[in-house]
C-alpha positions as CSV (number, residue, x, y, z in Angstrom):
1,X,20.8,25.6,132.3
2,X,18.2,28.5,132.8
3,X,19.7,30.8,130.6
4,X,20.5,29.5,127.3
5,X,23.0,31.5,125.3
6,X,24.3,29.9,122.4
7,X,22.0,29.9,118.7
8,X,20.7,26.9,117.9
9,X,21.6,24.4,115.2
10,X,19.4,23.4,112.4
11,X,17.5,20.0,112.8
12,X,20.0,18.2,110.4
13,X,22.9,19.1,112.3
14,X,21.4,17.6,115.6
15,X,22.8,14.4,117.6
16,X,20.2,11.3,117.1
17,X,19.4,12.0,120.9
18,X,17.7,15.5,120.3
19,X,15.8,14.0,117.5
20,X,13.4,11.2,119.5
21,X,9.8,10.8,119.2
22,X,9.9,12.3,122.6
23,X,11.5,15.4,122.0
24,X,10.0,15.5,118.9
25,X,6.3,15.7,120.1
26,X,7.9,18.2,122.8
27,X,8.5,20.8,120.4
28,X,5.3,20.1,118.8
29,X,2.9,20.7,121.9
30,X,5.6,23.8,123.0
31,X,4.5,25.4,119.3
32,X,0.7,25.6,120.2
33,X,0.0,28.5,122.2
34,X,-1.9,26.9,125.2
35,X,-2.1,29.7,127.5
36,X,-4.4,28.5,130.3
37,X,-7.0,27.9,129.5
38,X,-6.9,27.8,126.0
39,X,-5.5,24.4,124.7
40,X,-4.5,25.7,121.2
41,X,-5.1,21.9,119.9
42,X,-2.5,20.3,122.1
43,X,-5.1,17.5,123.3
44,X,-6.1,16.7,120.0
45,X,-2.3,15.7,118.3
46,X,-2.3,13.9,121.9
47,X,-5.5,12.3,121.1
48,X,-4.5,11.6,117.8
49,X,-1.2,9.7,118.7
50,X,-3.2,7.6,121.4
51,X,-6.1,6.7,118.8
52,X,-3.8,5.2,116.8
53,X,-2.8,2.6,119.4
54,X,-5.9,1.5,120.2
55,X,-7.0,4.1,123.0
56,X,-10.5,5.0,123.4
57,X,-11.1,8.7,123.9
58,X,-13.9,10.2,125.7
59,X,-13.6,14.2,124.9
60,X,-14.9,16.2,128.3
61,X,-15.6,19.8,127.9
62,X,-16.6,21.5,131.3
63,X,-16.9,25.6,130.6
64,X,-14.4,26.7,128.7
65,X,-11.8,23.9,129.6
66,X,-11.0,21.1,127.4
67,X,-10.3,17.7,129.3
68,X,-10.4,14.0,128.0
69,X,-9.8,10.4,129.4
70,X,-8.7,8.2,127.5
71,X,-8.6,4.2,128.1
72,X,-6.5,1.3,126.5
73,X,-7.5,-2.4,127.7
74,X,-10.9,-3.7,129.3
75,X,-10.7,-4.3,132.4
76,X,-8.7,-4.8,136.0
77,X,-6.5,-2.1,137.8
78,X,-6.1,0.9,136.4
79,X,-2.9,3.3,135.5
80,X,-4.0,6.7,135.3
81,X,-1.3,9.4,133.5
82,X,-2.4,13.0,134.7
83,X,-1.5,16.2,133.4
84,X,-1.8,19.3,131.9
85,X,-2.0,21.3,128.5
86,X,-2.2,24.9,129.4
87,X,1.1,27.0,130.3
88,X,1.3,30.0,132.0
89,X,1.6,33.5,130.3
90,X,5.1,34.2,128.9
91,X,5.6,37.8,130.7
92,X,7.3,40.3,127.5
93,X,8.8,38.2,125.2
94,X,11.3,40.4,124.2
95,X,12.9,39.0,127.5
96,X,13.3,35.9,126.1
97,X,16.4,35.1,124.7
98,X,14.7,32.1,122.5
99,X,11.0,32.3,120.9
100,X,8.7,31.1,123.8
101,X,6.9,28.8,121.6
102,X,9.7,27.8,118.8
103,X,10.5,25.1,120.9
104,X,14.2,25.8,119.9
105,X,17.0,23.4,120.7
106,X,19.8,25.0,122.4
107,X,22.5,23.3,124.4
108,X,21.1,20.0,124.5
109,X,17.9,21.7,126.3
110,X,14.3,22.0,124.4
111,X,13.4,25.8,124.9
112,X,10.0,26.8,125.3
113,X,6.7,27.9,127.6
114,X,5.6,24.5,129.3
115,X,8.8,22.7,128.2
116,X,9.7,21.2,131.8
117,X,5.6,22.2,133.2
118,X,4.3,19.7,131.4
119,X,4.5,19.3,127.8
120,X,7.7,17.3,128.4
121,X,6.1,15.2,130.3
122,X,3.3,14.7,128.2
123,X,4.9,13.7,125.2
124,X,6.9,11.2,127.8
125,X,3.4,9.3,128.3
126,X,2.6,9.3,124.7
127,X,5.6,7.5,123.9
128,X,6.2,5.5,127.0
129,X,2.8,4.0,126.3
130,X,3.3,3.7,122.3
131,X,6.2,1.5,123.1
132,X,4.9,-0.2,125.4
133,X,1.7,-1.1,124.0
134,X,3.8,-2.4,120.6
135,X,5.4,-4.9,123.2
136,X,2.3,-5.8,125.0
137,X,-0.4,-5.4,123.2
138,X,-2.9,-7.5,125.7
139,X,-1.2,-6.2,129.3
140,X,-2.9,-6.6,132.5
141,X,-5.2,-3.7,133.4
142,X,-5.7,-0.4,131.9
143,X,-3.7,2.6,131.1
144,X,-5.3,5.5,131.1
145,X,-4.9,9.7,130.6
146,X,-6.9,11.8,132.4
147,X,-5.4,15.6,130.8
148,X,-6.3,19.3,131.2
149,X,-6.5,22.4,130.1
150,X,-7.0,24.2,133.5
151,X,-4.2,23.1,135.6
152,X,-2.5,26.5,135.8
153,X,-5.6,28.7,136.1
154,X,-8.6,28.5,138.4
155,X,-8.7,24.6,138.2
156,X,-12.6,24.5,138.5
157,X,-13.8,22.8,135.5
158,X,-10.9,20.4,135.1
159,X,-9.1,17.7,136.5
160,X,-11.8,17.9,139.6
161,X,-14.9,18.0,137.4
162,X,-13.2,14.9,135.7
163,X,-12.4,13.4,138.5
164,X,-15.4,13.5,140.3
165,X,-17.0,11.6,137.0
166,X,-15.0,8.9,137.2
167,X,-16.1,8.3,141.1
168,X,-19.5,8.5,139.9
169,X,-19.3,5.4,137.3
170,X,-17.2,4.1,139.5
171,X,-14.1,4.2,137.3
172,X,-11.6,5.5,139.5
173,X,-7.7,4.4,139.1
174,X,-5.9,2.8,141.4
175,X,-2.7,4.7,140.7
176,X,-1.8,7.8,139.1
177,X,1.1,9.1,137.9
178,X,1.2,13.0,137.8
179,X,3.8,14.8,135.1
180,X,4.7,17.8,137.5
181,X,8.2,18.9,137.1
182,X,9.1,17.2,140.7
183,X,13.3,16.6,140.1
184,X,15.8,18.6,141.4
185,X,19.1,18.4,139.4
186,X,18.3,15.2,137.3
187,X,15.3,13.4,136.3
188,X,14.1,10.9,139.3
189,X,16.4,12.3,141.7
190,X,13.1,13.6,143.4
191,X,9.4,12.1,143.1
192,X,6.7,14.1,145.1
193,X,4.7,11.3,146.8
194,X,2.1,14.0,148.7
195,X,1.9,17.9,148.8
196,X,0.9,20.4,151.3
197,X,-2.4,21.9,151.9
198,X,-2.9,25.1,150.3
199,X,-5.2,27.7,152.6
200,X,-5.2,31.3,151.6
201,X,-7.1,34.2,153.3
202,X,-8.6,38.1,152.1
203,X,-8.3,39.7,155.5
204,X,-10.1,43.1,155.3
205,X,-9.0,45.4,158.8
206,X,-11.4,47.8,159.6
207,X,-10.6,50.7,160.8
208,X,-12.5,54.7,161.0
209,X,-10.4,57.1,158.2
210,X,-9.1,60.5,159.8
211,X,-7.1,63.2,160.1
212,X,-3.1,62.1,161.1
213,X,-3.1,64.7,163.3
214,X,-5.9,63.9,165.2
215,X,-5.3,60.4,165.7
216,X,-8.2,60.2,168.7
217,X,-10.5,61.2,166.4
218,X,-9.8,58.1,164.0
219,X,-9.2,54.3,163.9
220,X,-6.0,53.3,162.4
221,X,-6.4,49.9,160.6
222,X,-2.3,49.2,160.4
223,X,-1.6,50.2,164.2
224,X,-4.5,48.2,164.9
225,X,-3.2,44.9,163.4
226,X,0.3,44.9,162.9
227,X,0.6,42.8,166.7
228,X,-1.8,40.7,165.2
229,X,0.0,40.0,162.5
230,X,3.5,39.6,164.0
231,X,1.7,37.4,166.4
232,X,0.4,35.1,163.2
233,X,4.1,35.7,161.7
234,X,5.6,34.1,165.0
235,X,3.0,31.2,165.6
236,X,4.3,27.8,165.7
237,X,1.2,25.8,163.8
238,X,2.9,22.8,164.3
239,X,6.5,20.9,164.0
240,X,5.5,18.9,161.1
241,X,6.2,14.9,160.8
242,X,7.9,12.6,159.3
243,X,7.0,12.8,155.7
244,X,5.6,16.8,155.7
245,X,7.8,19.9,157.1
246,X,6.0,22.5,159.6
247,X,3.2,24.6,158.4
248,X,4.0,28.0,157.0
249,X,2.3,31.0,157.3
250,X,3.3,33.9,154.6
251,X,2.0,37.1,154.2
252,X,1.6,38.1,150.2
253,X,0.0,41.6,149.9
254,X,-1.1,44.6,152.0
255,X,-2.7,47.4,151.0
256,X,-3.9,50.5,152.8
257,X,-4.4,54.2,152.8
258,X,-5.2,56.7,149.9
259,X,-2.1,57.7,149.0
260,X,-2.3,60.6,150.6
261,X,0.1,61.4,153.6
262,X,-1.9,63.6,156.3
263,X,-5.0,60.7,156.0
264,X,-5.7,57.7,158.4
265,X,-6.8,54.7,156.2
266,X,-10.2,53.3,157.1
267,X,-9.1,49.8,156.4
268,X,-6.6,47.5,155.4
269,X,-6.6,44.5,153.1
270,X,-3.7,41.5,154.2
271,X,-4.0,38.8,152.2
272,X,-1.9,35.4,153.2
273,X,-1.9,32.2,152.7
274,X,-1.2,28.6,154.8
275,X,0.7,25.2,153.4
276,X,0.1,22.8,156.0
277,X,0.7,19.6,156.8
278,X,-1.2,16.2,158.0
279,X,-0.8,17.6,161.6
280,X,-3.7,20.2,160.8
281,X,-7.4,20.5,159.2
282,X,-8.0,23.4,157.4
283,X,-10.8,24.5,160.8
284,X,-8.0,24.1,162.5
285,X,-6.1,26.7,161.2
286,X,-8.9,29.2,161.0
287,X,-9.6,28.7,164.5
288,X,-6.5,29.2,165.8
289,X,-5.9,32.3,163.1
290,X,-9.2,34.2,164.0
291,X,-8.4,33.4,167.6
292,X,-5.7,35.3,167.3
293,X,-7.0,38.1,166.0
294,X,-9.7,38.6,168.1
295,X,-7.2,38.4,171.0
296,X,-5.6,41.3,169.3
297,X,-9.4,43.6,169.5
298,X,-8.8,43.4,165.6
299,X,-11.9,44.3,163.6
300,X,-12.2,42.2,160.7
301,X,-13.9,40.5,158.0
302,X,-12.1,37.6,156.8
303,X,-12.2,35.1,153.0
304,X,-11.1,31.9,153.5
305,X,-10.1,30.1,150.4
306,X,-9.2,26.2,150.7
307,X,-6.7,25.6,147.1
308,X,-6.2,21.9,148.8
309,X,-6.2,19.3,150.9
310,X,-2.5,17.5,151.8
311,X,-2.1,14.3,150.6
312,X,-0.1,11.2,151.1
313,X,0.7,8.4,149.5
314,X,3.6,6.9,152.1
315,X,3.6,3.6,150.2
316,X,2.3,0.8,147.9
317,X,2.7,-0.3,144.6
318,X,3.4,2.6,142.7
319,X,5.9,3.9,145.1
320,X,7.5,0.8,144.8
321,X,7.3,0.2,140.8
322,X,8.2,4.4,140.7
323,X,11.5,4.2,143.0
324,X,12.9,0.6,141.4
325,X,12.3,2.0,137.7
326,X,14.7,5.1,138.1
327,X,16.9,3.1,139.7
328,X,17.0,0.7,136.6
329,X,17.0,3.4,134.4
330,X,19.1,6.0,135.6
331,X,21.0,4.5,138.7
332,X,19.6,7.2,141.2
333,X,18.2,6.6,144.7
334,X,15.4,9.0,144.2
335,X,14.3,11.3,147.2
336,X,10.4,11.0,147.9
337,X,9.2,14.5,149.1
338,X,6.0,16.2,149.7
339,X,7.8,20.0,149.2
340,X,6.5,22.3,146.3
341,X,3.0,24.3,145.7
342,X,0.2,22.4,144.9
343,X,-1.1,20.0,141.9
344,X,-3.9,18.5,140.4
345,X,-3.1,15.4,142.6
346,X,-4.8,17.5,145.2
347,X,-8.3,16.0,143.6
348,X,-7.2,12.5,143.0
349,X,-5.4,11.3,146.0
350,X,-8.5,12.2,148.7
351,X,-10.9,9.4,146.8
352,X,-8.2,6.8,148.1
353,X,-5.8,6.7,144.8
354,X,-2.3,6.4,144.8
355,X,-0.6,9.3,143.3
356,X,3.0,10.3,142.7
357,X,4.5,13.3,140.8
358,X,7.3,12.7,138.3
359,X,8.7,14.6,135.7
360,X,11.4,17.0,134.8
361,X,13.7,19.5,136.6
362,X,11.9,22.3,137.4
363,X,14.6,25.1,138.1
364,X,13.0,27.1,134.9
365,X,9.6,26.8,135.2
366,X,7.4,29.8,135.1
367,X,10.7,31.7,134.4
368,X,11.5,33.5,131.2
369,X,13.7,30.7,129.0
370,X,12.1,27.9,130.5
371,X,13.8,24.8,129.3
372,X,13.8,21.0,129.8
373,X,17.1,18.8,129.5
374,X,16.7,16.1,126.4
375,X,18.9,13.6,127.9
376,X,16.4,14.0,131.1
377,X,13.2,13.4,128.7
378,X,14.7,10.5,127.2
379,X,15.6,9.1,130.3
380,X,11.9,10.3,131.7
381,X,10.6,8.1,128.9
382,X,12.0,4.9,129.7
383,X,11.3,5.5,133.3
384,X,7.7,6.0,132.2
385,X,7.4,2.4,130.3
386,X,9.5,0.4,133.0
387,X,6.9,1.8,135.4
388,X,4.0,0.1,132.6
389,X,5.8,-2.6,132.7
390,X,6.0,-3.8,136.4
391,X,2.5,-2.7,137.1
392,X,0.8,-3.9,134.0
393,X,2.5,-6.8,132.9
């Protein structure tokens, strides 16, 4: 449901099912206005619910980002829950058919900015591990939360500069669970056990600006690149493998020309990006793109930007504890996939954890009306605590 059409119901009026601690503490973290990278408080009613259960918060602030770990037990391996606060911007919300952040109930779907990317989620862990902890208060291990306020934006001083802390006191997890919005239809149908590399590129064209009708006198930027580019369009980069598809190369903006008609431009700006597989590095790619262009005579400048590195985790025990759980839970044979944009797992997995992404459908995200199925964030819950429950008995 995308497009929910129908007015909501007051709270008294709901089914027991839409009422949950889970959906509950939804609707509270939807109602704070976390646009990235502001976390409007979010952390700290997270904080607050954790405290109470014997967690022990560490607050991080890195800029202007708000991060925290928190830890609950003393010692041996570690679960780590990831995720993220901040939303992305709502666009006009006249165009919403729902208040973005009234967290509305309509249709047995919670309505609201970061309902399915990640709040939903988020509240899932909170009361996964509140139930969990009330049955076993001295489990194996540690659970832990390592949340953000910088997921969505520039991701600089977030889950990487908290991250990178742990490694330095030597405090890494040995698995994390990530609450990106990985299902398809219905919760656990889908877990994302690896993504693709993210490699973008500014190209800047240079060219000599003239008169159109003396092209001999001038150096058309366009005409000078567009083989170029067809020929980075038509490149096979590689055929994939068994767990990643085939790189993909895309082309996201050009622009040229002063927007005048009789004048040659005197350069061009492409900018693109790569998601590639295990197959390729990163120098890879650039060698083989530049290549390319200089067999074209293209006269360029070029800004690599690396968002990621791919990662894999093909097997182990959280794969295992993941799968099993939604099967017990929801009868599914989930898919594992490494399909999708990028995620903060992207700094976790490379210092040898395990990481998976689980969490909602993600049809609505980033759309207008984004929503979140109840019976899915229920279900996402009990997922969540089997999962505590076979790797930190």
């Amino acid at each position: 449901m995308s497009q929910p059409t129908t007015s909501a119901r007051p709270a008294s009026q709901l089914p027991a099912a839409h009422q949950t601690e889970t959906v509950l503490l939804t609707q509270e973290l939807i109602r704070r206005r976390s646009v990235t990278p502001d976390d409007c408080g979010c952390q700290e009613v997270m904080i607050e619910r954790l405290s109470a259960i014997g967690f022990k918060i560490e607050r991080l602030r890195f800029g202007d980002v708000d991060n925290f770990w928190a830890v609950h037990g003393e010692s041996g391996p570690t679960l780590c829950f990831a995720g993220h606060t901040d939303v992305v911007p709502t666009g006009p919300e006249q165009n919403w058919q729902q208040a973005p952040f009234d967290a509305t109930i309509v249709d047995g779907h919670v309505v609201g900015r970061g309902a399915a990317d990640m709040k939903g989620s988020l509240a899932a862990m909170v009361v996964a591990c509140e139930r969990f902890v009330a049955i076993n208060p001295n489990h194996s291990g540690r659970i832990a939360f390592l949340i953000t306020s910088d997921e969505e934006g520039i991701a600089i001083d977030g889950t990487v500069k908290v991250i990178n802390l742990l490694k330095e006191r030597d405090e890494l997890p040995e698995w994390c669970l990530v609450g990106e919005p990985s299902s398809t239809a219905q919760c656990g149908d889908v877990v994302k056990n690896g993504r693709r590399g993210s490699l973008g590129c500014v190209l800047t064209v240079h060219g000599q600006q003239g008169h159109v009708a003396y092209p001999q006198l001038a150096d058309n930027p366009v005409h000078r690149a567009a083989p170029a580019l067809a020929a980075l369009a038509s490149e096979v980069w590689d055929n994939g493998n068994e767990f990643f598809p085939a790189t993909s190369f895309q082309i996201s903006n050009i622009q040229a020309g002063t927007g005048a008609t009789n004048v040659i431009p005197g350069e061009m700006q492409v900018v693109f990006n790569f998601r590639f597989s295990t197959e390729l590095t990163e120098q890879q790619i650039i060698q083989r793109a530049e290549s390319i262009l200089d067999q074209h005579a293209v006269k360029y400048s070029a800004n690599w930007h690396l968002s990621g590195h791919p990662f894999l985790t093909s097997s182990g025990e959280l794969v295992s504890a993941t799968v099993e759980s939604i099967d017990e839970v929801t009868g599914l044979t989930t898919e594992l996939s490494t399909a999708g944009g990028t995620s903060d797992g992207r700094f976790i997995a490379p210092l040898g954890v395990q990481v998976i992404e689980l969490g909602p459908v993600n049809e609505s995200i980033h759309k207008v009306d984004e929503n979140t199925n109840i019976d899915d964030l229920n279900s996402l819950t009990d997922i969540y605590q089997t999962i505590l429950s076979k790797l930190l008995p």
